[in-house]
RODO-2510 file (C-alpha; in nm, 4 decimals, decimal comma):
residues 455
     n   res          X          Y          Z
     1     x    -0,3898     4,2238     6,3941
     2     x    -0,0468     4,1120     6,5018
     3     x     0,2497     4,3012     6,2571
     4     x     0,6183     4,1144     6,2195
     5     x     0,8761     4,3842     6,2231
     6     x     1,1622     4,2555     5,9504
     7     x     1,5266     4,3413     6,0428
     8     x     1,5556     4,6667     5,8507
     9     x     1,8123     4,7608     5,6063
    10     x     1,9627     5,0326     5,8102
    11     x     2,2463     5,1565     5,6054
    12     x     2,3833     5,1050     5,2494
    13     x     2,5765     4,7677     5,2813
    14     x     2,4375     4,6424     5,5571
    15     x     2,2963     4,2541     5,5020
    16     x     2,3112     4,0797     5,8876
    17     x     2,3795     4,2338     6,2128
    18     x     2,4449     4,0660     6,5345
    19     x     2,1913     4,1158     6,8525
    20     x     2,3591     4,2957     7,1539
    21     x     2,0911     4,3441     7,3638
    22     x     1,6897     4,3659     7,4070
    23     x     1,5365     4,6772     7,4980
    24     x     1,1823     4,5710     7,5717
    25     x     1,0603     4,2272     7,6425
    26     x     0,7553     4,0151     7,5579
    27     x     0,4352     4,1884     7,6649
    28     x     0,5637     4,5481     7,6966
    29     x     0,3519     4,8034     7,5517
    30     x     0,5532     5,0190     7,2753
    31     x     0,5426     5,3230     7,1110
    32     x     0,6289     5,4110     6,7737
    33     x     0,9690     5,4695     6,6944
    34     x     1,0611     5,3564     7,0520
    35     x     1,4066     5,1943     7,0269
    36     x     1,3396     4,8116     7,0720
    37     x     1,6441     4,6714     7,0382
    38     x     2,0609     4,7722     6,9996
    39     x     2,2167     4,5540     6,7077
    40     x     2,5433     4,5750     6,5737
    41     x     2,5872     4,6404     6,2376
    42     x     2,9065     4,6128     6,0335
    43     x     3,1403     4,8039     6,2644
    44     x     2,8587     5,0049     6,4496
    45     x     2,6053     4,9366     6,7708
    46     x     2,2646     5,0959     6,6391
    47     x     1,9328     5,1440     6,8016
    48     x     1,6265     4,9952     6,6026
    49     x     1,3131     5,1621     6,6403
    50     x     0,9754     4,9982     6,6219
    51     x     0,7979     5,1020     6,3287
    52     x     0,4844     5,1196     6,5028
    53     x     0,2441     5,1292     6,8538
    54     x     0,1209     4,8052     6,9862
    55     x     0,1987     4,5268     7,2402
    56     x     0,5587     4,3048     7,2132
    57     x     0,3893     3,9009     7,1588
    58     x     0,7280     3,7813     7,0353
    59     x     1,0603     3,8345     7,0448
    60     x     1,2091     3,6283     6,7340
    61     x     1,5512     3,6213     6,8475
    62     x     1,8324     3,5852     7,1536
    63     x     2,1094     3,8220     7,2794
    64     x     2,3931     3,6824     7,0641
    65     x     2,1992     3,5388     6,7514
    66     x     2,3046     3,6775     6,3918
    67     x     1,9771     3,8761     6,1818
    68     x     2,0212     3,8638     5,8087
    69     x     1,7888     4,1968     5,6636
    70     x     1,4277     4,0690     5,5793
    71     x     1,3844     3,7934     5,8950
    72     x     1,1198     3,8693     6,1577
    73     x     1,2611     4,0587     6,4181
    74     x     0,9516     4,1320     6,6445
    75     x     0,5785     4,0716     6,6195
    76     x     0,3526     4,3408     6,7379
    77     x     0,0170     4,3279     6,8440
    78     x    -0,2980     4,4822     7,0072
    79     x    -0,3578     4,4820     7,3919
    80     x    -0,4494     4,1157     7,5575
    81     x    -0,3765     3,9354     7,1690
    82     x    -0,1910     3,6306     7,1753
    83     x     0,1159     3,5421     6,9190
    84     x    -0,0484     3,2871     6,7326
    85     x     0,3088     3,1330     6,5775
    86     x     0,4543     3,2019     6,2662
    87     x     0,2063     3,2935     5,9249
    88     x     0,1511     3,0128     5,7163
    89     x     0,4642     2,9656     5,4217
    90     x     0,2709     3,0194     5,0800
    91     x     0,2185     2,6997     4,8851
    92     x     0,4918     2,6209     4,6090
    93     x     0,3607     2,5049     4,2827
    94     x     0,5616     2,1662     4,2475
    95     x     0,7992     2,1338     3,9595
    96     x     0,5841     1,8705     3,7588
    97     x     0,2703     2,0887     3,7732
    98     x     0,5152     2,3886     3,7067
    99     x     0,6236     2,1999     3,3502
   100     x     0,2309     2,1160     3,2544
   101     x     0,1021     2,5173     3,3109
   102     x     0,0860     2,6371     2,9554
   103     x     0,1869     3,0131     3,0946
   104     x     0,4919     2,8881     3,3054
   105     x     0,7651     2,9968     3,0536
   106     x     1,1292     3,0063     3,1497
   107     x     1,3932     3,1329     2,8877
   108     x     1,7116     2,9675     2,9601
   109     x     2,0077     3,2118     2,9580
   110     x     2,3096     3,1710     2,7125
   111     x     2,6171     3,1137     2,9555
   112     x     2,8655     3,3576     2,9125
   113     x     3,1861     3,2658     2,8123
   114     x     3,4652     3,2051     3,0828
   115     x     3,7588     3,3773     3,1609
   116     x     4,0861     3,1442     3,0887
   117     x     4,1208     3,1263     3,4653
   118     x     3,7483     3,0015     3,4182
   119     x     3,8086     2,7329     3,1951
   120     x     3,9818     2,5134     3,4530
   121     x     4,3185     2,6021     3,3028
   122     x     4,5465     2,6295     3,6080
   123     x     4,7846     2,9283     3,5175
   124     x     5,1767     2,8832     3,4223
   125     x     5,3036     2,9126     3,7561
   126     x     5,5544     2,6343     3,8650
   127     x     5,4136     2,4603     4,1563
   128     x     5,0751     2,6057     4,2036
   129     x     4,7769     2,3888     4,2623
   130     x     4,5210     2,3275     4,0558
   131     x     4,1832     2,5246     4,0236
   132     x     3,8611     2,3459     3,9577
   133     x     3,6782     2,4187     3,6532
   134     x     3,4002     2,6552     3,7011
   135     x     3,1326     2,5549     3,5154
   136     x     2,8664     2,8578     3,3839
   137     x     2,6142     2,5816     3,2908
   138     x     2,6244     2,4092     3,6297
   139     x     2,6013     2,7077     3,8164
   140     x     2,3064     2,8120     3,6160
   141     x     2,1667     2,4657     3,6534
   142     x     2,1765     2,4743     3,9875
   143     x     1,8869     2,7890     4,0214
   144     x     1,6585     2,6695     3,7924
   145     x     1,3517     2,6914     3,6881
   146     x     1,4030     2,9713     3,9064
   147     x     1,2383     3,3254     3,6823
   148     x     1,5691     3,5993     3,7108
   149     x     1,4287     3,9374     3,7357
   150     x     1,4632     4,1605     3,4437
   151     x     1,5419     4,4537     3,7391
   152     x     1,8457     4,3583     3,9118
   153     x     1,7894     4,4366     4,3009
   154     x     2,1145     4,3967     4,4645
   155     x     2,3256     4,6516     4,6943
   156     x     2,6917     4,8324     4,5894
   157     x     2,8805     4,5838     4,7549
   158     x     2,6651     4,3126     4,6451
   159     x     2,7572     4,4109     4,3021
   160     x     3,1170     4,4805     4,3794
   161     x     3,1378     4,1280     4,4835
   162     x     2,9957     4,0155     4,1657
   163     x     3,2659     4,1767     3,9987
   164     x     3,5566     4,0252     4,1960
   165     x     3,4081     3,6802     4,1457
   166     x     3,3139     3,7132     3,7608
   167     x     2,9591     3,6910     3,8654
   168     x     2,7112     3,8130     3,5941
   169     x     2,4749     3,9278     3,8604
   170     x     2,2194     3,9431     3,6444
   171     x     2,2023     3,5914     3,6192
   172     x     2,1771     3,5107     3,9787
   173     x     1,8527     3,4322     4,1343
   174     x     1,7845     3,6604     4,4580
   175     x     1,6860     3,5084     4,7914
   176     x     1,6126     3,8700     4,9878
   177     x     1,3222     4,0714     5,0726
   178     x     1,1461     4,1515     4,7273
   179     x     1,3980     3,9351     4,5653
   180     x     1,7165     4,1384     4,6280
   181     x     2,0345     3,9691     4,6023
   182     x     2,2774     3,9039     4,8304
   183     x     2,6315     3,7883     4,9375
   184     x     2,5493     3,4548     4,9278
   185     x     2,3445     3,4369     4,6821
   186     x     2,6491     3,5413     4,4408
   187     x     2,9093     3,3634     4,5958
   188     x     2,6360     3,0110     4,6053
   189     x     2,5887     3,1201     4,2634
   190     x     2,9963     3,1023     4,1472
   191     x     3,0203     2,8135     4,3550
   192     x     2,7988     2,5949     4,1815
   193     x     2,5783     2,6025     4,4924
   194     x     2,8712     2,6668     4,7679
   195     x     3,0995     2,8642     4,8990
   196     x     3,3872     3,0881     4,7232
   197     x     3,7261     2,9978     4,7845
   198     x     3,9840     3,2310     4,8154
   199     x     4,1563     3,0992     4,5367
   200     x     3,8459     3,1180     4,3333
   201     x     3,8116     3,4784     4,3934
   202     x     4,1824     3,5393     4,2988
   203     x     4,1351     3,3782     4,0074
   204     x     3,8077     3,5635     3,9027
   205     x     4,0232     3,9019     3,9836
   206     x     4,2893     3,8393     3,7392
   207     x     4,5283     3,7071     3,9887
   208     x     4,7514     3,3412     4,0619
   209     x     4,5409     3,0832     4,2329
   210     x     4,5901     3,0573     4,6341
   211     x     4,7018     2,7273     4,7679
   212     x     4,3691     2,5349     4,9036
   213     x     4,3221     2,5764     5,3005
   214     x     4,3081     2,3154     5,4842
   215     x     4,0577     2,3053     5,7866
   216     x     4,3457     2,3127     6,0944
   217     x     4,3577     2,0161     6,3672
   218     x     4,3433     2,1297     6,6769
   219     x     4,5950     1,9379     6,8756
   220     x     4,5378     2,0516     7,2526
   221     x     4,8583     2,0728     7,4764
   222     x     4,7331     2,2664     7,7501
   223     x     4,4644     2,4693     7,9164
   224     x     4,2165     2,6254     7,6104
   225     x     3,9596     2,8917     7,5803
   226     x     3,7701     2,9376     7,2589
   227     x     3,6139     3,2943     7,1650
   228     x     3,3348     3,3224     6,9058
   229     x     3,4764     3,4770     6,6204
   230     x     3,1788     3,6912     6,5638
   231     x     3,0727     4,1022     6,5824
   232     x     3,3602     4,2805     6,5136
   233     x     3,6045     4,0746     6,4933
   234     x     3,4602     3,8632     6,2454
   235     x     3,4377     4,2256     6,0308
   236     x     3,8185     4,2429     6,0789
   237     x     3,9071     3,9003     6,0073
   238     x     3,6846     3,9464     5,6821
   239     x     3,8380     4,2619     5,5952
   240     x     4,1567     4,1884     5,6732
   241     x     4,1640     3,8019     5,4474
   242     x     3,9758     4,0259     5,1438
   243     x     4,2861     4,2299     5,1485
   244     x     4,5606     3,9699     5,1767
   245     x     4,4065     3,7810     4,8819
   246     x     4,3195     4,0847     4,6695
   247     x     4,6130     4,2834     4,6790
   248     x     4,9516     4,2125     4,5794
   249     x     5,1055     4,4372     4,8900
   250     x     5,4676     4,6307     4,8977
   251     x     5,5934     4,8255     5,1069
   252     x     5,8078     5,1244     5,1688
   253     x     5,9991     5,2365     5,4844
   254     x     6,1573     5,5825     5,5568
   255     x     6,2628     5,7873     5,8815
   256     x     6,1136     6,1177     5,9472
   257     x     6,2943     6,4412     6,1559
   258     x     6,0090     6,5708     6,3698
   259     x     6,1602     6,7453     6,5554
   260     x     6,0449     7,1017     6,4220
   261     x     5,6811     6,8997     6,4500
   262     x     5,7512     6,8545     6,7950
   263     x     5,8249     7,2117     6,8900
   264     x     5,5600     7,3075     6,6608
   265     x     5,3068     7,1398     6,8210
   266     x     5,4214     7,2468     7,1864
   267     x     5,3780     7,5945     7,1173
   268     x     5,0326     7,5995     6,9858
   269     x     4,9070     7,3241     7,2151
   270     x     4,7869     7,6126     7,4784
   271     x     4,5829     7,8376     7,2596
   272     x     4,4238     7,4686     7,1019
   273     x     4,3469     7,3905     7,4355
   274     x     4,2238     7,7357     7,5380
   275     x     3,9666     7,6190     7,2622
   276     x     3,8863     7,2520     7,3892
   277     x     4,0919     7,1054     7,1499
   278     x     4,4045     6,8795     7,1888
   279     x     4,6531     6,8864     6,9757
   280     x     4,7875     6,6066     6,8884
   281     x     5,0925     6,4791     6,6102
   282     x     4,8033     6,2781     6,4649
   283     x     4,6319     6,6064     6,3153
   284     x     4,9271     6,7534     6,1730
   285     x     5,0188     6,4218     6,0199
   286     x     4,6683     6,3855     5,8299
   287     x     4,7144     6,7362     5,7144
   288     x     5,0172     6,6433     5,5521
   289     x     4,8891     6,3281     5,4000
   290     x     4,6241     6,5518     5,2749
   291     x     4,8565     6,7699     5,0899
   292     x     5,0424     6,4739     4,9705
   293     x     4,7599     6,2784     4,8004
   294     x     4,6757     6,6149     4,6081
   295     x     5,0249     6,5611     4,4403
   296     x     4,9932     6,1925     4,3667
   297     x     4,6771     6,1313     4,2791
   298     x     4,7337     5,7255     4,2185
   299     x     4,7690     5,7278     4,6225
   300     x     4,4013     5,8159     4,6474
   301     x     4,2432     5,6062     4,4051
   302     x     4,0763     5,2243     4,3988
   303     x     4,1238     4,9546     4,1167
   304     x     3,7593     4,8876     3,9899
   305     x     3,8768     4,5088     3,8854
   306     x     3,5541     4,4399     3,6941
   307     x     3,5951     4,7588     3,4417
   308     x     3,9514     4,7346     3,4190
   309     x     3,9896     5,0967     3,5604
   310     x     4,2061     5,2663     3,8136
   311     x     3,9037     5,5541     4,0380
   312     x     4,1220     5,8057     4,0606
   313     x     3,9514     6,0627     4,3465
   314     x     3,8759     6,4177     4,3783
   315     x     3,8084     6,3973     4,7675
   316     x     4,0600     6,3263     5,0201
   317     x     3,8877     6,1493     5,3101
   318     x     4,1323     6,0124     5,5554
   319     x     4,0689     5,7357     5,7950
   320     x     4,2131     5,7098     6,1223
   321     x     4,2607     5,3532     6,2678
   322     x     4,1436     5,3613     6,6429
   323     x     4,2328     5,0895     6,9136
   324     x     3,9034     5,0234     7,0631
   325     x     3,8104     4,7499     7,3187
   326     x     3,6241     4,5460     7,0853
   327     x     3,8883     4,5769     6,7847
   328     x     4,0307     4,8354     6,5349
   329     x     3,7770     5,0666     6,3598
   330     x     3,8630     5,3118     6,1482
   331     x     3,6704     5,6402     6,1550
   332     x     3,6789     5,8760     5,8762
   333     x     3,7988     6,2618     5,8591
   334     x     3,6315     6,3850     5,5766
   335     x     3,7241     6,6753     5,3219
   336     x     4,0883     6,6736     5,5163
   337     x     4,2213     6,9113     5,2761
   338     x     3,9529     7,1745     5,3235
   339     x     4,0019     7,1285     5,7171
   340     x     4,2488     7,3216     5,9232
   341     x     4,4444     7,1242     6,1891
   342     x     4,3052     7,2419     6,4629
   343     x     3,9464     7,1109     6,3020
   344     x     4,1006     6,7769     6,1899
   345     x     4,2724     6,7300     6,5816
   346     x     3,8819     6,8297     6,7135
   347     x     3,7148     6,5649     6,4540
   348     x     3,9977     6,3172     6,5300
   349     x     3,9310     6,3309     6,9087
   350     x     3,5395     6,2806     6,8814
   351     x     3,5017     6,0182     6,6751
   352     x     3,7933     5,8691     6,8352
   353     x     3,5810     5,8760     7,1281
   354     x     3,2782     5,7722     6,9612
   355     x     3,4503     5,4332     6,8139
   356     x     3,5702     5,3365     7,1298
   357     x     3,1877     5,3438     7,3337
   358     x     3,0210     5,2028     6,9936
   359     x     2,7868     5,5154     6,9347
   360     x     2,9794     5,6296     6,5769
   361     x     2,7380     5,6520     6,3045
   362     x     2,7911     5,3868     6,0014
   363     x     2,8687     5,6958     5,7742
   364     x     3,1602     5,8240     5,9732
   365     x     3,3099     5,4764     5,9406
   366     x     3,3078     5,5108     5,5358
   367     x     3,4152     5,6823     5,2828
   368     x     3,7790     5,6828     5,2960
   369     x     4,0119     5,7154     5,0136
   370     x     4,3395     5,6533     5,2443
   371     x     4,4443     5,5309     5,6061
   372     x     4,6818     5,6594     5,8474
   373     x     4,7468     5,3960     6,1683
   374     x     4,9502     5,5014     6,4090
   375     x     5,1695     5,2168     6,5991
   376     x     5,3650     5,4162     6,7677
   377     x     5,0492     5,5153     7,0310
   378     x     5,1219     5,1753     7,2259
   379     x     5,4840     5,2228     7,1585
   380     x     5,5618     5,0536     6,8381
   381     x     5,8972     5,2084     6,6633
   382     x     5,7308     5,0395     6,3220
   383     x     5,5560     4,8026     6,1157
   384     x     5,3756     4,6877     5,8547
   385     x     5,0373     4,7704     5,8208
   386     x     4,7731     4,5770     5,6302
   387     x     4,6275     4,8137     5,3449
   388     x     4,2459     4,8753     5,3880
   389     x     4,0804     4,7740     5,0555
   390     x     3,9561     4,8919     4,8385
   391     x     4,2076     5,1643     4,9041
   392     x     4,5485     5,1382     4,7514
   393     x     4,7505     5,2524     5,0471
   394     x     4,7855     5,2654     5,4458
   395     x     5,0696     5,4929     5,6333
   396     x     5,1758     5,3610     5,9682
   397     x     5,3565     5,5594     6,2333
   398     x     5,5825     5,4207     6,4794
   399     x     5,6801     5,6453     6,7950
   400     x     5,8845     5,9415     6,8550
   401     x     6,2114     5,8878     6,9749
   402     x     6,4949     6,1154     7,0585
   403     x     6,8052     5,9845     6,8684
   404     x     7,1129     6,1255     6,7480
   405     x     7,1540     6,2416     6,3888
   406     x     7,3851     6,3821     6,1698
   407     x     7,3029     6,7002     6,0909
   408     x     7,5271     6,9848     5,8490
   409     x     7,8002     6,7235     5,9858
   410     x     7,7450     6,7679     6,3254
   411     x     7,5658     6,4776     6,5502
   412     x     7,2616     6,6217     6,7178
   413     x     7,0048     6,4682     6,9173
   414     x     6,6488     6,4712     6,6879
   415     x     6,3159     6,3706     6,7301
   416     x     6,2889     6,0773     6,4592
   417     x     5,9770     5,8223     6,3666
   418     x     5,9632     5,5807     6,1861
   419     x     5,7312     5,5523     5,8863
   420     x     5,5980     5,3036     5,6460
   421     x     5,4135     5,2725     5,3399
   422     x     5,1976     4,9690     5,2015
   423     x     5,0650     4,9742     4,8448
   424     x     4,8629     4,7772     4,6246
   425     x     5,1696     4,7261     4,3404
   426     x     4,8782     4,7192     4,1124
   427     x     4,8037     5,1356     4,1001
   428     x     5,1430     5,2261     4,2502
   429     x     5,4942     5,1405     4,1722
   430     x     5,7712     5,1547     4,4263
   431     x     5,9248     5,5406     4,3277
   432     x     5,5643     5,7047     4,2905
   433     x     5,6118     5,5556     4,7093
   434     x     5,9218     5,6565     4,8004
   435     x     5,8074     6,0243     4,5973
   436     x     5,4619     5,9729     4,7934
   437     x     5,6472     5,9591     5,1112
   438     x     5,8748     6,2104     5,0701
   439     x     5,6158     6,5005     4,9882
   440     x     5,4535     6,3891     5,3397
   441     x     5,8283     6,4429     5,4987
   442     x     5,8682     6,7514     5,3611
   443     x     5,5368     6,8734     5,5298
   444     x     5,6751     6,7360     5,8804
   445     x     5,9356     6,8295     5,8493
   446     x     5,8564     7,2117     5,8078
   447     x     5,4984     7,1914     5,9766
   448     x     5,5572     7,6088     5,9675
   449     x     5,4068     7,6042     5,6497
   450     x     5,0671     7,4107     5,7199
   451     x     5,0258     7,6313     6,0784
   452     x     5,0117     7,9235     5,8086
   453     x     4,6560     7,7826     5,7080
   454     x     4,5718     7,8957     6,0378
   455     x     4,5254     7,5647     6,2710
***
């Protein structure tokens, strides 16, 4: 009997993933757990396995297509079966015949009450435009005579979204596998049945409303080519807007003498590589950051918007932002404070090299509590980087230049780079930066005193 293989949930978070490539085709004979097919996944290229033996009959999607969790994948059969089409949809009562069955009860929730920015009340800001009014009756409307589940099946960052859009989630209707709901169910559900703006989502944070964005006309001038915003990419873009609306960015900029770094790190460079390890600025950097975050705790924390609570957090994971062909990913040293640098400069360099082919594992891409991105690789003498929510902070590193300094009133040629902190001015104010960033000088600046942790 022929068996439809559903997209699989294949880590926490994940909803949709993007076909790269087939690994069998129609009429091959598989194994179980073969791996049928590579998909990408949030920031990661994964293998799915088939689930079990049988024959391919049909391949249910193309090289390119988008797979939401739950929709038919594969169907596998028996030897010399055909693929008979899709199984029949079960019938839906109709409405009218729903209202006449004595047992068909539905209990209409109470809406909730809405926040002022809720109400349609456009805040006090000179100027700003104005928000529709969101409507808890409509949007309930809209899903009914739908039954909600009294067990709420919905993923973290399902529910974190909820949160950010003042989404009861219990009051939304789910549309996934065994009724679990998802992304779009919330945002269709604060919508009113469409999409979320960005200034609705400010609003439900707490924050001013966003000017409306207008869809752009495309005026063409010259020669074009247009790239599918998709994979990757479309992560980053996604990532990159959630931050720019969420977080009310500042930014602090300093100058770091390396030079002891740099004579640091050329002395112990031999014996690291004597071990298969190089060295690299980037490991004693993270160590630092490491030490500096134990000091200032509000540096490693998130703002849990929907409980009104700043996570304040006892691990110190930090993420390292890697240029990769197909776009920045950011792979995660875990426990950095526990880790020598020599450990951190070996962890650094593999999944370094894992991001860049594709093959890191989902897990080694999360989990951070703070981000280090280093602009100075390609060159860069600064900038300012974008911070990586929910996170409250990102340090980027411009390059190392030899420049002359003033030093016990004498001018001396240093090794100097450039530094700069962004921060969500909602957890940290500008001196708990500047302190930030000085603590992470200090350790730089005397890196002596971290290669006595033994590197």
């Amino acid at each position: 009997m022929a068996f439809d293989f559903k997209f699989p949930d294949v880590g926490e978070g994940i909803h949709e993933g993007e076909l790269v490539e087939w690994l069998v085709k129609e009429g091959d004979v598989v194994k179980a757990d073969q791996a049928i097919a590579n998909v990408e996944t949030d920031k990661a290229v994964v293998e799915i396995p088939c689930p079990k033996a049988g024959t391919v009959l049909k391949l249910h999607a193309k090289v390119g297509d988008t797979i939401k969790v739950g929709e038919v994948l594969v169907t596998i059969g028996s030897a010399g079966e055909k693929y008979a089409g899709p199984a029949a949809a079960p019938a839906v009562t109709p409405p009218a015949a729903q209202a006449k069955a004595p047992t068909a009860t539905v209990s209409k929730a109470q809406p909730t009450a809405p926040s002022s920015m809720a109400r349609g009340g456009t805040p006090a800001v000179p100027g700003a435009p104005k928000v529709a009014a969101y409507s808890a009756d409509a949007s309930a409307a809209a899903f009914e005579p739908m039954q909600v589940p009294s067990q709420v099946l919905a993923m973290p960052h399902t529910r974190q979204l909820a949160r950010e859009l003042g989404v009861d989630i219990k009051r939304v209707p789910g549309t996934g596998p065994a009724g679990r709901i998802t992304d779009e169910d919330v945002k269709r559900f604060a919508g009113g049945g469409g999409s979320v703006s960005p200034q609705a989502g400010a609003a439900a944070a707490g924050g001013m409303a966003l000017p409306a964005f207008e869809k752009a006309s495309w005026l063409a001038t010259g020669e074009e080519e247009r790239v599918a915003l998709k994979g990757l990419r479309k992560k980053i873009a996604e990532n990159m807007s959630r931050s720019n609306w969420m977080v009310p960015t500042a930014v602090q900029f300093d100058e770091v003498d390396v030079s002891e770094l740099v004579e640091a790190r050329e002395k112990e460079k031999a014996r690291a590589e004597r071990q298969g390890v190089k060295l690299t600025y980037l490991a004693f950097i993270a160590k630092a950051v490491a030490h500096a975050l134990k000091e200032f705790p509000y540096v490693n924390a998130s703002l849990d918007e929907g409980k009104q609570e700043i996570v304040l957090k006892k691990y110190y994971n930090v993420g390292i932002a890697v240029d990769t062909p197909d776009g920045l990913m950011v792979p995660v040293v875990k426990d950095a404070d526990q880790k020598s640098i020599l450990e951190i400069a070996k962890e650094i360099s593999e999944k370094a090299a894992l991001a860049r082919e594709r093959k890191i594992a989902l897990g080694d891409l999360r989990g951070g509590t703070f981000t280090i991105t280093n602009i100075g690789s390609v060159g860069g003498i600064g900038g300012i980087a974008v911070v990586n929510y929910p996170e409250v902070a990102i340090l980027a590193l411009g390059t190392i230049r030899k420049l002359p300094r003033v030093v016990e009133d004498r001018i001396l040629l240093r090794h100097v780079m450039n530094v700069s902190l962004s921060f969500d001015h909602r957890v940290v104010d500008g001196a708990l930066a500047a302190r930030f960033v000085n603590e992470v000088k200090k350790h730089l600046e005397d890196p002596y005193a971290m290669l006595l942790e033994v590197i």
